[in-house]
C-alpha positions in Angstrom: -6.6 3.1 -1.2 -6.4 3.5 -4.7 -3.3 2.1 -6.9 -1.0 5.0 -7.6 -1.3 6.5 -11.5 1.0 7.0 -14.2 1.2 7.9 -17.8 4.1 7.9 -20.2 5.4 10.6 -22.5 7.2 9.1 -25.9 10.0 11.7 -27.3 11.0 11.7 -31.0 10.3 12.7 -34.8 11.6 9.0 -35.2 7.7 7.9 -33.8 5.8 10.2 -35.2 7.2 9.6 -38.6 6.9 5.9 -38.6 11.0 5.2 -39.5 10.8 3.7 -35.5 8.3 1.1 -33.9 7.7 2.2 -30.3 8.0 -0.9 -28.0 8.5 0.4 -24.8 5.0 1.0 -24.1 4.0 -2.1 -24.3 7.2 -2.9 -21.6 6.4 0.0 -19.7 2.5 -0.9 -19.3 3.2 -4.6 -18.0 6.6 -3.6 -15.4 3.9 -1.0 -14.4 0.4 -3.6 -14.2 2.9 -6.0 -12.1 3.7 -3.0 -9.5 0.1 -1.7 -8.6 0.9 1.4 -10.8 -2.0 1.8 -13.2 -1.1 3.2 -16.9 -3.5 6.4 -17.4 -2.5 8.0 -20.7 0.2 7.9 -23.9 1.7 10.9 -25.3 3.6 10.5 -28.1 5.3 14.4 -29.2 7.9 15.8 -31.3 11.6 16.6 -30.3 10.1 20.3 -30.0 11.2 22.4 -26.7 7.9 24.0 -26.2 5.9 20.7 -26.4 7.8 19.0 -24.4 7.4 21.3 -21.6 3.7 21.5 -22.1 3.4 17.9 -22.3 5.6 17.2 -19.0 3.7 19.7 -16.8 0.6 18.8 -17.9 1.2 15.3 -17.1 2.7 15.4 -14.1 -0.2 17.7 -12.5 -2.6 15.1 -13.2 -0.7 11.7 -12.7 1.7 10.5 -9.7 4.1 9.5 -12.3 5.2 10.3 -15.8 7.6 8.2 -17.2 9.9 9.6 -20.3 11.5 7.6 -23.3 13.6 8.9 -25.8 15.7 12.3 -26.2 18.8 12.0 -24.0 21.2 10.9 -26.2 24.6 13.3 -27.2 23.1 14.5 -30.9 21.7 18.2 -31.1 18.0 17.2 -31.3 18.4 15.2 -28.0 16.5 18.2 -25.9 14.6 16.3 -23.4 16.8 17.2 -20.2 16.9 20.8 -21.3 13.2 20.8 -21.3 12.8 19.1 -18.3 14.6 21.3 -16.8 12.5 24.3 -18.3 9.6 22.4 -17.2 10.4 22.2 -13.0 12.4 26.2 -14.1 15.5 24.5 -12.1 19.2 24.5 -14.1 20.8 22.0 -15.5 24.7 21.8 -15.6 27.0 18.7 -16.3 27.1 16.6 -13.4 30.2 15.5 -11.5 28.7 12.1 -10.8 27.6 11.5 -14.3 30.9 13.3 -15.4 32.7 10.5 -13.6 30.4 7.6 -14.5 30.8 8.2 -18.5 34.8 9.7 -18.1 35.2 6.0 -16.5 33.0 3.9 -19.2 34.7 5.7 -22.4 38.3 5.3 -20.8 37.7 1.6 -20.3 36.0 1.3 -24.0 39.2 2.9 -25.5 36.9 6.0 -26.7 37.4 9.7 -26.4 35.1 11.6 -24.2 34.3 14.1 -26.0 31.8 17.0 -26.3 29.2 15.2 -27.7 29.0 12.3 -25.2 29.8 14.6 -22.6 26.4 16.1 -23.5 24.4 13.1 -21.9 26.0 14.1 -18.5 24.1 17.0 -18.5 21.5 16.9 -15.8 19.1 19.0 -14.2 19.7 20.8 -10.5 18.3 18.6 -7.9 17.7 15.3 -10.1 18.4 11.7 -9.0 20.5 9.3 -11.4 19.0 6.4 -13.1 21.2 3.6 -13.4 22.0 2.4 -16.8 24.1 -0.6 -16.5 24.0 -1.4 -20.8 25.7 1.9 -21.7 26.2 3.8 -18.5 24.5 7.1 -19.7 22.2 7.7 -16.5 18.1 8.7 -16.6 17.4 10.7 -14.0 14.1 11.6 -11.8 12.6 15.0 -10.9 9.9 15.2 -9.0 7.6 12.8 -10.1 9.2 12.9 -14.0 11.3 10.1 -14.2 13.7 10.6 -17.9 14.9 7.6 -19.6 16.2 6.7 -23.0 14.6 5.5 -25.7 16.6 2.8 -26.9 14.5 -0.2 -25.7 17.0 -2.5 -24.1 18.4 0.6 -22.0 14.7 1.6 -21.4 14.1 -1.6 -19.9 17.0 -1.3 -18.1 16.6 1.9 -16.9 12.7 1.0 -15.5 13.9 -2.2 -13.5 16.5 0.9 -11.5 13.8 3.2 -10.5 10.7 0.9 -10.0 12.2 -0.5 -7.0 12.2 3.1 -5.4 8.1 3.9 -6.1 5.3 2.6 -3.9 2.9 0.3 -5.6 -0.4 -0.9 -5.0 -1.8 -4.3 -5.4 -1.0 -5.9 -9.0 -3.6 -5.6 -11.4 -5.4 -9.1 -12.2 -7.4 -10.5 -15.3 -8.9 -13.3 -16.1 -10.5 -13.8 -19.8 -13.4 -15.8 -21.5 -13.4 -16.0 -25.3 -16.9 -16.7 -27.0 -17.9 -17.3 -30.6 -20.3 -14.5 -30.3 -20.3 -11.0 -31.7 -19.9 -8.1 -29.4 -23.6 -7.0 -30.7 -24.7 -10.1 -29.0 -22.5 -10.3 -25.3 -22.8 -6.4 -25.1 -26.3 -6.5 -22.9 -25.8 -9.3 -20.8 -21.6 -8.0 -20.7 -23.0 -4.7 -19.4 -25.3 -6.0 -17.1 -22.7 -7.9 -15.1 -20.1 -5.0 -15.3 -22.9 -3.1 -13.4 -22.9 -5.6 -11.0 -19.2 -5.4 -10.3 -18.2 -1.6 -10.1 -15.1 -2.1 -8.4 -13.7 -4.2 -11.3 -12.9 -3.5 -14.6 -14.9 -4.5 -18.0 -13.8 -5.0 -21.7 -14.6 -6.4 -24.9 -12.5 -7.2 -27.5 -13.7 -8.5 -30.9 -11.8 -11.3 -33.5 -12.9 -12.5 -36.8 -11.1 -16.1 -37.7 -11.9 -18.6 -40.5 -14.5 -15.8 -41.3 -16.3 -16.5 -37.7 -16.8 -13.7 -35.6 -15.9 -13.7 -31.8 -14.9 -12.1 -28.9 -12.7 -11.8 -25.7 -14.4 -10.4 -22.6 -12.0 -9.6 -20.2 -12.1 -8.8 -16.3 -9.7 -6.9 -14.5 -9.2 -5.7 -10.8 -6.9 -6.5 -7.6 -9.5 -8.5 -5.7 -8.9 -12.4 -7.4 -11.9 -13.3 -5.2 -14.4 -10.9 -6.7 -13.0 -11.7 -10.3 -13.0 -15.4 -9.6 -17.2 -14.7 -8.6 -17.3 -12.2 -11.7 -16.0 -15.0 -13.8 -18.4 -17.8 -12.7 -20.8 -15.7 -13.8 -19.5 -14.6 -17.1 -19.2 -18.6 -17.6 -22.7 -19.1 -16.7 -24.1 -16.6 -18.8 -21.9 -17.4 -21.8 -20.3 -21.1 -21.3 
């Protein structure tokens, strides 16, 4: 059976404008290579309702999972649980059980809980918390949408909660050879093999150092001993 299939949806004018490096993609892609979930597609879109939604839907027809990052904070342009919500047309109220998880974090930090955080305990009908043990706001899943913030550590945090819950498949292996050829030059023989192998996965990827060109071939699939055959013969024809 085949690995299960995600893809990711990035939230935020912070992105798309360049003021903020995305690095939970890269985090996201290797939690996800380690569970037998395979990475499918990126969307990156802006803190606009209507995209959102369109986004969301879209992704989750197509993918077992979409994973969110970014928009659940307590500022006005934080609109990603309300679009969710627009997206799966369900409600979305503050939660007593996110109520009581915040009321109890901002009463031991000494800090009013007031409108504005109170905002991050809005969640929509018929979601499942994520934890969030760094700043207690909770994710949540719906479906197969799982929301989460954006804030890296507390993204991180958030995917080690729900992973857990979803059913993998067998990790995703590599193995690499790196030749001081060109890709013009190992593209034939590359292809060739990569024919030979169908059920395993092919790529190229080119470097120039001290002014010499070169490049790293890589092979990926779940089946070490095919990749361990694949890669005697990658050695053999370019060792």
């Amino acid at each position: 059976m085949a690995n299960p299939t995600a893809a990711m949806l990035v939230i935020g004018d912070e992105i798309l404008s360049g003021r903020t490096r995305d690095s939970n993609m890269y985090y996201l892609a290797g939690e996800l290579t380690r569970h037998g979930i395979r990475l499918m597609e990126v969307r990156v879109v802006a803190d606009e309702h209507a995209v959102i939604i369109a986004a969301v839907n879209a992704l989750r027809a197509q993918y077992d999972h979409v994973f969110t990052s970014g928009g659940i904070g307590p500022t006005h342009d934080d609109i990603t649980a309300d679009a969710i919500a627009a997206a799966f047309e369900v409600g979305i109220t503050h939660r007593a059980d996110a109520m009581a998880l915040l009321a109890a974090h901002y009463d031991r930090s000494g800090l009013e809980f007031n409108d504005a955080r109170k905002r991050m305990a809005r969640i929509p009908d018929g979601a499942v918390l994520i934890d969030n043990p760094v700043s207690t706001a909770p994710g949540f899943s719906l479906g197969n949408v799982h929301v989460m913030a954006g804030v890296p550590n507390i993204f991180q945090a958030m995917v080690a909660s729900v992973l857990p819950s979803l059913t993998g498949g067998e990790p995703l292996l590599s193995q690499s050879l790196r030749v001081n050829r060109g890709e013009g030059e190992v593209a034939g023989p590359f292809g060739a093999l990569a024919a030979e192998f169908p059920d395993l996965s092919m790529g190229s990827y080119p470097f120039i150092q001290n002014g010499a060109h070169g490049t790293n071939l890589v092979i990926r699939g779940t089946d070490a001993g095919q990749i361990g055959r694949a890669m005697t013969r990658l050695a053999a024809l370019f060792g």
